[in-house]
Backbone as a printed PyTorch tensor [residue, N CA C, xyz], in Angstrom:
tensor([[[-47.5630, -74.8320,  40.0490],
         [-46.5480, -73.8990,  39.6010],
         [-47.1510, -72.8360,  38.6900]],

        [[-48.0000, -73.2670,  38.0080],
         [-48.7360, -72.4530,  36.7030],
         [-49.6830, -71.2580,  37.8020]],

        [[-50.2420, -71.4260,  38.8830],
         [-50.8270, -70.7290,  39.7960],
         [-49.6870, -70.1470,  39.8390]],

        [[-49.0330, -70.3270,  41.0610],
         [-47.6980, -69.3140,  41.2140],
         [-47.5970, -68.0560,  40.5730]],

        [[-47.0810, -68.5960,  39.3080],
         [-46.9590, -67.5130,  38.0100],
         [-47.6190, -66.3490,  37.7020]],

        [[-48.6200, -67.1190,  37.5930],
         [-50.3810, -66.1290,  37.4950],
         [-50.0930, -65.1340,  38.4680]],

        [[-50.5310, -65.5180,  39.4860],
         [-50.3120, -64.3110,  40.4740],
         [-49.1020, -63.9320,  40.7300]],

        [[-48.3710, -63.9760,  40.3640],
         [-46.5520, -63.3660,  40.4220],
         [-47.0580, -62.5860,  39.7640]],

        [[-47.7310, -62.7300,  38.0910],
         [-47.5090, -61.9360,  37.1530],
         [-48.7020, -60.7850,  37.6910]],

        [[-49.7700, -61.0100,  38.0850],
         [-50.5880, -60.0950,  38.5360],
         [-50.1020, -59.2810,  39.3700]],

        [[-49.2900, -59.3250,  40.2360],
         [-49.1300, -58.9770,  41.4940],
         [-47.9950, -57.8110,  40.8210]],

        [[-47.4760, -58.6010,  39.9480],
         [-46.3090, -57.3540,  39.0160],
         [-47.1200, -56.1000,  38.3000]],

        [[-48.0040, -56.9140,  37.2630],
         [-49.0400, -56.0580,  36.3870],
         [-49.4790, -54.5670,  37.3340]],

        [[-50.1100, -55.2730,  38.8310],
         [-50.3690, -54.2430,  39.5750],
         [-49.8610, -53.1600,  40.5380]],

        [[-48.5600, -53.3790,  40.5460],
         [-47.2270, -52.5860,  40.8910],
         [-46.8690, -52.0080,  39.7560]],

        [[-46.8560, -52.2220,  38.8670],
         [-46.2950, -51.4420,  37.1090],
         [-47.5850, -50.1020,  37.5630]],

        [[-48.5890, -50.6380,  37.8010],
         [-49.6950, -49.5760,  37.5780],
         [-49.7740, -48.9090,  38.4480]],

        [[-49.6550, -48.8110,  39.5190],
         [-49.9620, -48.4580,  40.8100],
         [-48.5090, -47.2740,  40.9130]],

        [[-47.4830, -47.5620,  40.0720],
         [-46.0910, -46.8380,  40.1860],
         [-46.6550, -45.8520,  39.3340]],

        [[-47.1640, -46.3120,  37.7380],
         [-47.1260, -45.3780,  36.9320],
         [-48.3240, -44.1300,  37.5110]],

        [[-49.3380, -44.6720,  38.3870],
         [-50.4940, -43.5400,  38.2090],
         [-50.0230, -43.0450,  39.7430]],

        [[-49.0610, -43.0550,  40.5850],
         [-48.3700, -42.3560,  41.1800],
         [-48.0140, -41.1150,  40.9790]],

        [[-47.1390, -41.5880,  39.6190],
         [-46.1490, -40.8500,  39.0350],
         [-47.1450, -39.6540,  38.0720]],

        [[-47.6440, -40.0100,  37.9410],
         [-48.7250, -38.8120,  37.2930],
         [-49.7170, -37.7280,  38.2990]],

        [[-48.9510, -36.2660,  37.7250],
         [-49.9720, -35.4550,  38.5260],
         [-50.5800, -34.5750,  37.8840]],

        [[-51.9270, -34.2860,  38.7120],
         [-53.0690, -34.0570,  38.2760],
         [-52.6840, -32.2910,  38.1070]],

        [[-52.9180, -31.7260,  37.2780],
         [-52.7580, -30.3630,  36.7580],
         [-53.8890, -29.5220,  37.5780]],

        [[-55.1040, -29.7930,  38.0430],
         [-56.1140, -29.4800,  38.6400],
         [-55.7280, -29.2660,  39.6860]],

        [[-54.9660, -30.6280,  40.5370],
         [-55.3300, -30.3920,  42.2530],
         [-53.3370, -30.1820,  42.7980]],

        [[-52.1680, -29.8070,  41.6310],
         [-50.8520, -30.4830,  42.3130],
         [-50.6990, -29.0990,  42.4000]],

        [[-49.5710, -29.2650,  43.6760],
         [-49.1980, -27.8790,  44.3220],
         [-47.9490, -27.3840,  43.0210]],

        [[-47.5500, -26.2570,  43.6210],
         [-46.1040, -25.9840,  43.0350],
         [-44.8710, -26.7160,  43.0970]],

        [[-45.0420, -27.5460,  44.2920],
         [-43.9930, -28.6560,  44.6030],
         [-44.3200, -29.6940,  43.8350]],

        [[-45.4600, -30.2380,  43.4850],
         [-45.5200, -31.3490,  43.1070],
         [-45.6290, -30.9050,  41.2330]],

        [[-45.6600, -29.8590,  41.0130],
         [-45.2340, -29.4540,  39.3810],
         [-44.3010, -29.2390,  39.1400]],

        [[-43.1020, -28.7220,  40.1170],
         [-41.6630, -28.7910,  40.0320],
         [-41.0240, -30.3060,  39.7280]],

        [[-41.5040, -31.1790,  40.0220],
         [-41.0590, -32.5880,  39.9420],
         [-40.9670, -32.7650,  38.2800]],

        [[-41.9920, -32.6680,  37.8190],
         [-42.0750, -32.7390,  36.5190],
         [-40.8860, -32.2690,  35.5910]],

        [[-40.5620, -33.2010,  34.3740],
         [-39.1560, -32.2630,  33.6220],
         [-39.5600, -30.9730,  33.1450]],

        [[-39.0980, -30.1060,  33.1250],
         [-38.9890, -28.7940,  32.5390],
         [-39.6520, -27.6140,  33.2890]],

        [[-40.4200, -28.3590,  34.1470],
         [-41.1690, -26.8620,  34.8380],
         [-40.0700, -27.1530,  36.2910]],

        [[-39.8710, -25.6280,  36.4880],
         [-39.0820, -24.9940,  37.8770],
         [-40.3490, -23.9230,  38.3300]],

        [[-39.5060, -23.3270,  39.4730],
         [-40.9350, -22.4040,  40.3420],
         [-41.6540, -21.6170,  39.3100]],

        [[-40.8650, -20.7470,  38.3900],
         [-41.8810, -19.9140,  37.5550],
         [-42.8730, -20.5670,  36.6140]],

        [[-42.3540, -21.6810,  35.9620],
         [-43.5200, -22.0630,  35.3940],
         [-44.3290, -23.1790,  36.2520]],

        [[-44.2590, -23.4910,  37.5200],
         [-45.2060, -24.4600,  38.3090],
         [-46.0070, -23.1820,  38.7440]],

        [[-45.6450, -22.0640,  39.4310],
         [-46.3120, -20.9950,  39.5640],
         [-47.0740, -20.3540,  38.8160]],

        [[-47.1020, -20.2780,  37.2130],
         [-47.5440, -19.8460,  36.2370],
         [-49.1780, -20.7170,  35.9880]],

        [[-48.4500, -21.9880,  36.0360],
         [-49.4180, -23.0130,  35.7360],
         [-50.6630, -22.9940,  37.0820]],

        [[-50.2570, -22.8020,  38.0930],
         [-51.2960, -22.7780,  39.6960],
         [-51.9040, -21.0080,  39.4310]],

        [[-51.4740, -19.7170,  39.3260],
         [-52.0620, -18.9640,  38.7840],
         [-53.0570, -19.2000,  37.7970]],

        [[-52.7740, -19.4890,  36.9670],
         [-53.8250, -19.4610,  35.4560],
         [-55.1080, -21.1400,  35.9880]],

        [[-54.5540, -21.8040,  36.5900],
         [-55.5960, -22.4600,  36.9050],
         [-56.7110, -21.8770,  37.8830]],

        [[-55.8760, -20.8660,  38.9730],
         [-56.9540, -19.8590,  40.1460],
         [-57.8420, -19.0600,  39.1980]],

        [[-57.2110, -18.6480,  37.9030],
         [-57.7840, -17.6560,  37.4670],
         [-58.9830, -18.2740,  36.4830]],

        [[-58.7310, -19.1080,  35.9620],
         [-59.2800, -19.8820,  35.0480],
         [-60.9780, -20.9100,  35.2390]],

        [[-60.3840, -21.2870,  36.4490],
         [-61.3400, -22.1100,  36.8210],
         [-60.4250, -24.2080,  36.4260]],

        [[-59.2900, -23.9530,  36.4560],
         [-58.8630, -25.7850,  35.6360],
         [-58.7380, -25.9620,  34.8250]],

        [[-58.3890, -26.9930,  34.3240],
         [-57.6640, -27.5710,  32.8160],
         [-59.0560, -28.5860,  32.4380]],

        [[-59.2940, -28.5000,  31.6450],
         [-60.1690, -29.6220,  30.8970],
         [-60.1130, -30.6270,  30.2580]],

        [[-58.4450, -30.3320,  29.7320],
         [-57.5230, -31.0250,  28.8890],
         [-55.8020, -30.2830,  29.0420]],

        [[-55.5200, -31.6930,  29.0690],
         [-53.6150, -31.3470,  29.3600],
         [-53.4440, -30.5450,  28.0090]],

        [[-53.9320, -30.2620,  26.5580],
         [-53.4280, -29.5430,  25.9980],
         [-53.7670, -27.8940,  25.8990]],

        [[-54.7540, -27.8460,  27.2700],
         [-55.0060, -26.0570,  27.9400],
         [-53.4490, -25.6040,  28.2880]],

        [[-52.4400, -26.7620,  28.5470],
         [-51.2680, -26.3500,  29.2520],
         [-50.2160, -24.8570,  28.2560]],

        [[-51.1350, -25.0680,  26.9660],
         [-50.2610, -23.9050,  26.0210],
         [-50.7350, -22.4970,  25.8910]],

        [[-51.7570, -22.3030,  27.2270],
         [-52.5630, -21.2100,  27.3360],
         [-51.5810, -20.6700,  28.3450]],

        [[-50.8830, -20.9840,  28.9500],
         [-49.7900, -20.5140,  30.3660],
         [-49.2460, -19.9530,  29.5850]],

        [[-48.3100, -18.8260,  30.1170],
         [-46.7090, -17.8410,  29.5940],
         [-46.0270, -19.1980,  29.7660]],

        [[-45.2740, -19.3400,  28.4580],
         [-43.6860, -20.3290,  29.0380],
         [-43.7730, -21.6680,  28.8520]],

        [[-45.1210, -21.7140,  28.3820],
         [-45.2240, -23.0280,  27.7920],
         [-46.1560, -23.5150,  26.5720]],

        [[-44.8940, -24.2940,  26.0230],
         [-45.2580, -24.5920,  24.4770],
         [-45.5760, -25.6730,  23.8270]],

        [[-45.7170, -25.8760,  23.1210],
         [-46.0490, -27.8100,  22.7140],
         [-45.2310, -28.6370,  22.5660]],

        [[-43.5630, -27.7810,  22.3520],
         [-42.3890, -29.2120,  22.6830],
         [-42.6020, -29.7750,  24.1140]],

        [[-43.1390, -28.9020,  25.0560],
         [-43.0170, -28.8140,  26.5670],
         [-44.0860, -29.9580,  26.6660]],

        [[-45.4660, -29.6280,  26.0060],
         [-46.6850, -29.9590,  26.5660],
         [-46.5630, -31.6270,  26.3390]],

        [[-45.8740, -32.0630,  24.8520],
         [-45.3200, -33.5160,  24.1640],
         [-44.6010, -34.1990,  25.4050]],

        [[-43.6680, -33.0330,  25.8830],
         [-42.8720, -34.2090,  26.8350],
         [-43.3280, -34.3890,  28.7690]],

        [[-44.8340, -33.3230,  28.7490],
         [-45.3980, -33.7160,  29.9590],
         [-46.8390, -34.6250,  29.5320]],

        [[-46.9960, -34.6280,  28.3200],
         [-48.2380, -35.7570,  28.3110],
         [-48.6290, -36.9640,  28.7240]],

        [[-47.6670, -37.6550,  28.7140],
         [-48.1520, -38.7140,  29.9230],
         [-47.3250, -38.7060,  31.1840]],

        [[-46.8950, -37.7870,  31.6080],
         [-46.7550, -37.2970,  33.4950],
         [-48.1540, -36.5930,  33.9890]],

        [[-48.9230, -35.7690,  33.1690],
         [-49.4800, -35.1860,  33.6830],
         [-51.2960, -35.3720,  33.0800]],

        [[-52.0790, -35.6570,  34.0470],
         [-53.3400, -35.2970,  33.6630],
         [-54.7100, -34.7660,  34.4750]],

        [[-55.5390, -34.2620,  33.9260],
         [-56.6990, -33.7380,  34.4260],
         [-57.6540, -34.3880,  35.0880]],

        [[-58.3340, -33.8270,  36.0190],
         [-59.4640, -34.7140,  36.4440],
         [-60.6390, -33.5860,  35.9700]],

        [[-61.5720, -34.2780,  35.2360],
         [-63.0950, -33.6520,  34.9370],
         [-63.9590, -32.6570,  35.7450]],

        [[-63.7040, -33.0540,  37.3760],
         [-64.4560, -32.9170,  38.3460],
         [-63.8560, -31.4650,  38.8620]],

        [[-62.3820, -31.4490,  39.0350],
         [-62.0720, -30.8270,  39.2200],
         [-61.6400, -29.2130,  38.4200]],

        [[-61.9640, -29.4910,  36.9090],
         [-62.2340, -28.8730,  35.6640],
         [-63.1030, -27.8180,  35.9110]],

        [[-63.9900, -27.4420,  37.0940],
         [-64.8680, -26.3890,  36.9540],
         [-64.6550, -24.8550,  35.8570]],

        [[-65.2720, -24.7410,  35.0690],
         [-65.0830, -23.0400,  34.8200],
         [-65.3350, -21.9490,  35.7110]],

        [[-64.6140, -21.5590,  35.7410],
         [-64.6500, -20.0210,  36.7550],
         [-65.7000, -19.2430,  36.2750]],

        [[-66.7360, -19.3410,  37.2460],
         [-67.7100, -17.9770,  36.9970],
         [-67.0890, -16.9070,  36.9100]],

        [[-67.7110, -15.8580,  35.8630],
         [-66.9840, -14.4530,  35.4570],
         [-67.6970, -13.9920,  37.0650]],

        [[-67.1800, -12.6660,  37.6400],
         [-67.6520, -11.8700,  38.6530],
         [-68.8760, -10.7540,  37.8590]],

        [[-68.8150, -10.7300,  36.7120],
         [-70.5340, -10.3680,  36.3060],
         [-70.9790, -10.9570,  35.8220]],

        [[-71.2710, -12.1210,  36.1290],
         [-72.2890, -13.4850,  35.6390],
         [-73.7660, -13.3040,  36.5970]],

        [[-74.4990, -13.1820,  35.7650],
         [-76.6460, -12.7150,  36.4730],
         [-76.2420, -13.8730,  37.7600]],

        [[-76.9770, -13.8300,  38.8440],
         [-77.1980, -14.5570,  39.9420],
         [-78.5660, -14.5390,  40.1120]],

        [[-79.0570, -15.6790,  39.6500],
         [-80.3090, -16.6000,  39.7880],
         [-80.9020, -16.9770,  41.0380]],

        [[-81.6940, -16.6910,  42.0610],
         [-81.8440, -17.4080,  43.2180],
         [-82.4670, -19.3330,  42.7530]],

        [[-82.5020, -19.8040,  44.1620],
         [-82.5670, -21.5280,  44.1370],
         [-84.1490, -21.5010,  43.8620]],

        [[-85.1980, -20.0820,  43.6360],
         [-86.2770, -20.3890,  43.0300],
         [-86.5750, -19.7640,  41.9900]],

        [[-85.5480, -19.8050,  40.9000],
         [-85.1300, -19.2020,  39.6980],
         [-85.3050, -17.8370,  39.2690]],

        [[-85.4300, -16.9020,  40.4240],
         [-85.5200, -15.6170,  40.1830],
         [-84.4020, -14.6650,  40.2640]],

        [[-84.2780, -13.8090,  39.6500],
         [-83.4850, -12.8370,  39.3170],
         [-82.7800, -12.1140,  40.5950]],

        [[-81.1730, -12.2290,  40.2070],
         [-81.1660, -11.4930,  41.8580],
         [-80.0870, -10.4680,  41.1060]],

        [[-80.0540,  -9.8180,  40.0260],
         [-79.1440,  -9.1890,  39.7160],
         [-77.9010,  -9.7530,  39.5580]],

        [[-76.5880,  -9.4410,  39.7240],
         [-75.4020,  -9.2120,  39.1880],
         [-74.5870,  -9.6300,  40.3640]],

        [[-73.7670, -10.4770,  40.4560],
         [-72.7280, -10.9010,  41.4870],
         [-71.6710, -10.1140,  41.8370]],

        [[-71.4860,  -8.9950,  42.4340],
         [-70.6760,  -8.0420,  42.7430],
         [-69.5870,  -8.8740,  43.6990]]])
Protein backbone atom coordinates (compact mmCIF):
# COMPACT_ATOMS: atom_id res chain seq x y z
CA UNK A 1 0.00 0.00 0.00
CA UNK A 2 2.92 2.37 1.07
CA UNK A 3 4.23 1.68 -2.77
CA UNK A 4 0.92 2.63 -4.14
CA UNK A 5 1.10 6.00 -2.51
CA UNK A 6 4.61 6.77 -3.52
CA UNK A 7 3.87 6.63 -6.93
CA UNK A 8 0.29 8.12 -6.75
CA UNK A 9 2.12 10.91 -5.15
CA UNK A 10 4.82 11.08 -7.88
CA UNK A 11 2.72 10.63 -10.61
CA UNK A 12 0.70 13.83 -9.07
CA UNK A 13 4.07 15.83 -8.22
CA UNK A 14 4.63 15.31 -12.05
CA UNK A 15 1.33 16.51 -13.49
CA UNK A 16 1.45 19.70 -10.97
CA UNK A 17 4.70 20.33 -13.04
CA UNK A 18 4.19 19.41 -16.31
CA UNK A 19 0.69 21.79 -16.05
CA UNK A 20 2.58 24.58 -14.49
CA UNK A 21 5.60 24.75 -17.18
CA UNK A 22 2.85 24.47 -19.85
CA UNK A 23 1.32 27.29 -18.61
CA UNK A 24 4.35 29.43 -18.87
CA UNK A 25 5.40 31.25 -22.02
CA UNK A 26 8.52 31.96 -23.19
CA UNK A 27 8.78 35.86 -24.07
CA UNK A 28 11.58 34.92 -26.68
CA UNK A 29 9.86 32.33 -28.89
CA UNK A 30 5.52 33.05 -28.07
CA UNK A 31 3.53 34.37 -30.87
CA UNK A 32 0.96 37.20 -30.39
CA UNK A 33 -1.61 34.55 -29.70
CA UNK A 34 0.12 32.90 -27.23
CA UNK A 35 0.89 36.54 -25.31
CA UNK A 36 -2.70 37.39 -25.57
CA UNK A 37 -3.44 34.46 -23.19
CA UNK A 38 -1.59 36.03 -20.57
CA UNK A 39 -3.65 38.55 -18.01
CA UNK A 40 -3.37 42.00 -19.13
CA UNK A 41 -1.76 41.91 -22.47
CA UNK A 42 -4.46 42.14 -25.59
CA UNK A 43 -3.18 42.55 -29.38
CA UNK A 44 -1.44 45.94 -28.78
CA UNK A 45 0.60 45.07 -26.11
CA UNK A 46 1.37 41.21 -27.35
CA UNK A 47 2.28 43.13 -30.55
CA UNK A 48 4.37 45.67 -28.80
CA UNK A 49 6.16 43.02 -26.91
CA UNK A 50 6.98 40.68 -30.53
CA UNK A 51 8.13 44.15 -32.15
CA UNK A 52 10.65 45.25 -29.54
CA UNK A 53 11.85 41.68 -29.27
CA UNK A 54 12.46 41.77 -33.60
CA UNK A 55 14.05 44.88 -32.90
CA UNK A 56 16.01 44.12 -29.96
CA UNK A 57 17.44 40.95 -30.45
CA UNK A 58 15.18 39.07 -26.93
CA UNK A 59 14.65 39.39 -23.44
CA UNK A 60 17.46 38.31 -21.18
CA UNK A 61 15.35 38.77 -18.29
CA UNK A 62 11.44 38.97 -17.77
CA UNK A 63 12.21 42.32 -16.11
CA UNK A 64 13.40 43.80 -19.96
CA UNK A 65 9.44 43.53 -20.15
CA UNK A 66 9.41 47.49 -18.82
CA UNK A 67 11.42 48.53 -21.84
CA UNK A 68 8.01 47.94 -24.15
CA UNK A 69 5.35 51.11 -24.53
CA UNK A 70 2.46 49.95 -22.09
CA UNK A 71 4.13 48.16 -19.82
CA UNK A 72 4.94 48.70 -16.29
CA UNK A 73 6.00 46.91 -13.17
CA UNK A 74 2.40 46.46 -11.66
CA UNK A 75 2.04 44.53 -15.10
CA UNK A 76 5.53 42.92 -15.10
CA UNK A 77 4.65 41.60 -10.88
CA UNK A 78 1.58 40.02 -12.16
CA UNK A 79 3.24 38.23 -15.39
CA UNK A 80 6.31 36.95 -13.41
CA UNK A 81 5.68 33.67 -12.97
CA UNK A 82 3.48 33.12 -16.37
CA UNK A 83 6.17 34.23 -18.24
CA UNK A 84 9.90 33.44 -18.86
CA UNK A 85 13.02 33.66 -20.98
CA UNK A 86 15.13 31.25 -22.52
CA UNK A 87 19.07 32.27 -22.59
CA UNK A 88 19.55 30.74 -25.97
CA UNK A 89 17.12 32.40 -27.45
CA UNK A 90 18.28 35.92 -25.78
CA UNK A 91 20.61 36.74 -28.72
CA UNK A 92 21.52 40.60 -29.00
CA UNK A 93 20.75 42.08 -32.21
CA UNK A 94 23.74 43.04 -34.14
CA UNK A 95 23.60 46.89 -34.83
CA UNK A 96 23.55 47.11 -38.98
CA UNK A 97 27.01 49.09 -38.51
CA UNK A 98 28.72 46.60 -36.49
CA UNK A 99 32.76 45.96 -38.39
CA UNK A 100 32.32 42.45 -40.18
CA UNK A 101 35.27 40.29 -39.44
CA UNK A 102 35.84 37.46 -41.98
CA UNK A 103 36.11 33.47 -40.46
CA UNK A 104 40.02 34.32 -40.91
CA UNK A 105 39.82 37.33 -38.74
CA UNK A 106 40.25 39.91 -41.27
CA UNK A 107 38.63 43.03 -41.82
CA UNK A 108 35.81 43.15 -44.20
CA UNK A 109 34.51 46.58 -43.46
CA UNK A 110 31.03 47.55 -42.35
CA UNK A 111 27.78 45.40 -42.72
CA UNK A 112 25.61 47.42 -45.00
Amino acid sequence: MRIKTSVLAAVMLFAAVHAWASDTVNLNTATVDQLQGLPGIGPGRAEAIVRYREQHGGFAQVEELDRVPGIGPALINRLRNRVTVSAAAAQQKIPDTAPAIGPDGSWRGRVD
